[in-house]
C-alpha positions as CSV (number, residue, x, y, z in Angstrom):
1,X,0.0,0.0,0.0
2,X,1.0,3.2,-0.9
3,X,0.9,6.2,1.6
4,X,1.1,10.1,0.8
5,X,4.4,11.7,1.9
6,X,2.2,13.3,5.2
7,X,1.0,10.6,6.5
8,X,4.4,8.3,5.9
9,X,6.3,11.1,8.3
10,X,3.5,9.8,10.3
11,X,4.6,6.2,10.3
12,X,7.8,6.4,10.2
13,X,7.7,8.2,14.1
14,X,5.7,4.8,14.9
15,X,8.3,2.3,16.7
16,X,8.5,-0.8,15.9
17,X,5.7,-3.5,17.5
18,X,3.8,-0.4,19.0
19,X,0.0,-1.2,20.1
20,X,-1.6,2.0,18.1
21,X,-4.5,3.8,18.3
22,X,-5.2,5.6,14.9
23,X,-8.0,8.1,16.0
24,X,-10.0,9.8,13.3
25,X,-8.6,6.9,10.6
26,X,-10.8,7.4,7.9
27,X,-10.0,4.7,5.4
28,X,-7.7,2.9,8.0
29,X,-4.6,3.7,5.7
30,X,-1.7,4.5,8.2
31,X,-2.7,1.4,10.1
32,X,-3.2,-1.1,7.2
33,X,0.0,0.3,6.0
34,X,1.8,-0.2,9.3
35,X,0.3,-3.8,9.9
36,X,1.2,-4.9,6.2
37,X,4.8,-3.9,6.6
38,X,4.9,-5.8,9.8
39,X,6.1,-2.6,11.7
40,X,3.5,-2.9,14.4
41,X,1.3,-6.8,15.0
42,X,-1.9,-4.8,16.2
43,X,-3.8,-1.5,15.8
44,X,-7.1,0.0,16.9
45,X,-8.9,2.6,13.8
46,X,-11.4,4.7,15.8
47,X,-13.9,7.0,13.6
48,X,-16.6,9.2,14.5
49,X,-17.9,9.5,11.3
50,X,-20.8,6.7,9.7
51,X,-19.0,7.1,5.9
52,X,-15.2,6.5,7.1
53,X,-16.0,4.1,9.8
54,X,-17.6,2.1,6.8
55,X,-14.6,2.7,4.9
56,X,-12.3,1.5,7.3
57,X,-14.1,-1.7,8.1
58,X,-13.9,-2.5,4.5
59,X,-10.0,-1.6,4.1
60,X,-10.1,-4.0,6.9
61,X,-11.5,-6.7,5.6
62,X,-10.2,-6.5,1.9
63,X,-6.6,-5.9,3.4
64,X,-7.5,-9.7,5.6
65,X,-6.7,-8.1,8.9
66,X,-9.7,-8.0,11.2
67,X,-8.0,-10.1,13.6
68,X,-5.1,-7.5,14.0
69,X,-7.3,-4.5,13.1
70,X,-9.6,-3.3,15.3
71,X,-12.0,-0.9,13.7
72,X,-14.7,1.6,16.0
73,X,-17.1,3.7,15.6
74,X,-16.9,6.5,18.4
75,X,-15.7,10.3,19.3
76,X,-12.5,11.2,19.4
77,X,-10.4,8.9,22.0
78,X,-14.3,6.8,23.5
79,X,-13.2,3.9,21.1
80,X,-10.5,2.9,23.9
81,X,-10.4,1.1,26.4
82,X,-7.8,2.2,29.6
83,X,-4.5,0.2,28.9
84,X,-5.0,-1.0,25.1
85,X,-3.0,1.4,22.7
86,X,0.5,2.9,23.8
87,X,1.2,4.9,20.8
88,X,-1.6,7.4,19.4
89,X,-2.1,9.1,16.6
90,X,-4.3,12.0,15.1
91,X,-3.9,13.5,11.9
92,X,-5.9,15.6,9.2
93,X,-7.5,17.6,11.8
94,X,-6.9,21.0,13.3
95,X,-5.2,21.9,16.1
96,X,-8.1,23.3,18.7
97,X,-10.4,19.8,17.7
98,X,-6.8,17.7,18.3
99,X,-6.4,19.1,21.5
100,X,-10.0,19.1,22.8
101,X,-10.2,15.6,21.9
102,X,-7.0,14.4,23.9
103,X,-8.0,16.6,27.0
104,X,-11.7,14.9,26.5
105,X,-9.6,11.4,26.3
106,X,-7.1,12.7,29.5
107,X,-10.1,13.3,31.8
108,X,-11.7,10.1,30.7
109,X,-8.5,7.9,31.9
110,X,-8.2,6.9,28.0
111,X,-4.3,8.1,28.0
112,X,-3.6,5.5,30.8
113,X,-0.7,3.6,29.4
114,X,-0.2,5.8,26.5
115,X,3.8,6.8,25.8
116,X,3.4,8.2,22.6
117,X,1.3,10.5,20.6
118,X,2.3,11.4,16.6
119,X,0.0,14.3,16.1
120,X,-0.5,15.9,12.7
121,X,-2.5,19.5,12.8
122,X,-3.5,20.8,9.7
123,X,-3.8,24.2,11.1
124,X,-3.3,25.7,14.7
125,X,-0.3,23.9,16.0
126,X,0.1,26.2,18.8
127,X,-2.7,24.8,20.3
128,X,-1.2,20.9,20.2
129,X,1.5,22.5,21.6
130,X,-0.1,24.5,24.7
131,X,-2.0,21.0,25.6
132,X,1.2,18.9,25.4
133,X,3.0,21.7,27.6
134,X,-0.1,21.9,29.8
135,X,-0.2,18.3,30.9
136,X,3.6,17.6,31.0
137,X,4.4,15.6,27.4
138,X,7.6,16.4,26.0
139,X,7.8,16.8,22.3
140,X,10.8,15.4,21.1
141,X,10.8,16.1,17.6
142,X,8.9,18.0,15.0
143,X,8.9,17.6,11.1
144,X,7.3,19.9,8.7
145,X,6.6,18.8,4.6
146,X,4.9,19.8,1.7
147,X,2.7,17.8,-0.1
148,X,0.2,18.9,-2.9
149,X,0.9,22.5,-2.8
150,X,0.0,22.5,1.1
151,X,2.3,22.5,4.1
152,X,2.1,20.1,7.1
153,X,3.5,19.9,10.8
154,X,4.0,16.6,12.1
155,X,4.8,16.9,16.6
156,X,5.9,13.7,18.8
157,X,5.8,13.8,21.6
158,X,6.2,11.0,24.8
159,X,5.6,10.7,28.2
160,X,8.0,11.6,30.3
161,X,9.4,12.2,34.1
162,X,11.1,15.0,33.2
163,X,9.2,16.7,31.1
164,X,8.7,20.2,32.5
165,X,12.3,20.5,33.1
166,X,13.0,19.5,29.3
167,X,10.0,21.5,27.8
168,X,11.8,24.8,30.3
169,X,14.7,24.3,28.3
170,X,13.1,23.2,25.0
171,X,11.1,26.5,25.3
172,X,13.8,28.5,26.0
173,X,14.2,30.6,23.2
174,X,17.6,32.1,24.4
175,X,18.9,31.0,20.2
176,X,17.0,33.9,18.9
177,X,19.3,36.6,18.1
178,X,16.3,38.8,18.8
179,X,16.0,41.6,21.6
180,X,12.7,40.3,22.7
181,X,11.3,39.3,26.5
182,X,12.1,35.8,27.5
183,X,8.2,35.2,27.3
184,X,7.6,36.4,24.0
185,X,10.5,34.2,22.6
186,X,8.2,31.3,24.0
187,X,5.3,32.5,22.3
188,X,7.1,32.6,19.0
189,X,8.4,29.0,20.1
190,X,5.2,27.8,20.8
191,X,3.6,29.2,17.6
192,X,6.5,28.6,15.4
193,X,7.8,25.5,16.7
194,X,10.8,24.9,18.7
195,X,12.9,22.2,17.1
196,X,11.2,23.7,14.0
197,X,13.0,27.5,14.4
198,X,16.4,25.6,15.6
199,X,16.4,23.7,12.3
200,X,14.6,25.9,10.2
201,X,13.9,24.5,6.3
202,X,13.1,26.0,2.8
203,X,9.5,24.6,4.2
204,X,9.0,26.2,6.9
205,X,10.3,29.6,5.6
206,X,7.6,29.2,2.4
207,X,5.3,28.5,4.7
208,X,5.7,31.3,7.4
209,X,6.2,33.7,3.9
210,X,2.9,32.5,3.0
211,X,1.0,33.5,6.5
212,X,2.8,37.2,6.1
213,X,1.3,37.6,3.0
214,X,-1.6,36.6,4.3
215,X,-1.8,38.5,6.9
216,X,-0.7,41.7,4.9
217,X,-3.7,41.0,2.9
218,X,-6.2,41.5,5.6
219,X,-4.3,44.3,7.2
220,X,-4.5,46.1,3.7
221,X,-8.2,45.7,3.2
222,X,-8.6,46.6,7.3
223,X,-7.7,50.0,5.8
224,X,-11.1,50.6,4.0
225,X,-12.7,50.6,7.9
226,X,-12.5,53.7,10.0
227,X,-14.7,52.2,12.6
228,X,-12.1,52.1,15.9
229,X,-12.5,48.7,16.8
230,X,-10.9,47.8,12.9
231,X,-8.3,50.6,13.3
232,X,-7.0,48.5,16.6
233,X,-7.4,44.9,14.8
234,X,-5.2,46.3,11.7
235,X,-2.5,47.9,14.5
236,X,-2.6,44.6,15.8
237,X,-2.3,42.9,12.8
238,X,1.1,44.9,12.0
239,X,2.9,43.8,14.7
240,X,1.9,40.5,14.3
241,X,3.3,40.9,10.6
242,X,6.6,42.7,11.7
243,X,7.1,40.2,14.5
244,X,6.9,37.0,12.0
245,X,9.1,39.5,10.1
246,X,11.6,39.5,12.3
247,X,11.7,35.9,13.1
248,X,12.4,34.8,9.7
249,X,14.7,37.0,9.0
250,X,17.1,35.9,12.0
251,X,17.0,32.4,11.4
252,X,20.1,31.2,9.8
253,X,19.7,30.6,6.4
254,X,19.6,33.1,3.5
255,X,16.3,32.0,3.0
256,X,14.8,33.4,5.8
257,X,15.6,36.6,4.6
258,X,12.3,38.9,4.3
259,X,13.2,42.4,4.6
């Protein structure tokens, strides 16, 4: 089986004979894939969604693995049991969704035995982020890619003892040759991505170019509005611009240059 480049970044943070979880599977691809290449011996394919869940029973079934794959129809992190998966994932969704749906799972006791979560956002990252800071998960690594003429983040993160003193120091945006507050640096960390910034790519450049124009965009149509309330967004919206800005144009690579 085939997989896209997005979701094979996915797989390849899986380790080897995890139990996995794959929450929101849709056609059960990532764990067909991983189960055919005999990478992991068992996963669970949850799926809110009557369509998909269909789908994924039948990618199931035509792949012959409904003895190893485990396919459930349910919201979000409710298709587990305490104890069954140590490895989850979630991709293809955005951030503020990811994150409500692993705090839902967290209060529920779902996590229990989890080590591992590989959590693809399509948008809002920062959010993923906040929650793995929040509840002390230490994101080891993060990749970003472009597939299709769109740009994705992929974040791993584990359980760990140590995490808030490793996250301190992970968020610790003393690298930034910038003359900012130790708390904004974090912000730009959290929003930007820490291992991301560190070892900043062509991709991640593109894609933070891409949000400036973006932004600048708005900001220039803000300017029709004389109302007060619009006049404060579009100051806002400039220093959002300058600060992103600023960021890439410190990072080291010639590429990051934006001024």
């Amino acid at each position: 089986m085939e997989l896209s480049k997005r979701l094979r970044l996915v797989a390849d943070y899986i380790a080897d004979g995890a139990a996995l979880a794959d929450i929101g599977s849709d056609h059960a691809l990532l764990p067909v894939y991983l189960l055919q290449s005999g990478k992991i011996s068992k996963a669970i394919a949850g799926e809110v969604n009557p369509g998909p869940f269909k789908a994924a029973q039948k990618a199931a079934l035509a792949a012959g693995l409904t003895d190893r794959l485990s396919v459930r129809r349910g919201d979000g992190l409710a298709v587990l049991e305490p104890g069954e998966a140590d490895t989850i994932t979630i991709a293809g969704m955005g951030g503020a969704l990811m994150s409500s749906i692993l705090e839902a799972g967290r209060a529920n006791g779902k996590l229990e035995g989890v080590s591992r979560l590989v959590l693809q956002p399509n948008i809002g990252e920062d959010a993923v982020r906040v929650w793995l800071l929040e509840h002390n998960w230490y994101l080891t690594d993060e990749a970003v890619l472009e597939e299709d003429g769109k740009i994705y983040e992929v974040l791993h993160a584990v359980r760990d003892a140590e995490a808030a003193p490793k996250n301190e120091a992970l968020y610790d945006g003393a690298f930034l040759p910038l003359p900012f507050e130790p708390e904004l640096k974090k912000v730009i960390l959290i929003r930007m991505g820490p291992h991301l910034l560190r070892q900043p790519t062509a991709v991640l450049i593109a894609k933070w170019q891409s949000e400036i124009i973006k932004l600048e965009r708005i900001w220039s149509q803000m300017a029709e509005s004389s109302v007060q309330e619009s006049m404060a967004k579009r100051e806002q919206f400039r220093k959002e611009i300058d600060l992103l800005k600023e960021v890439l144009a410190c990072l080291p690579t010639d590429k990051a240059s934006f001024r």
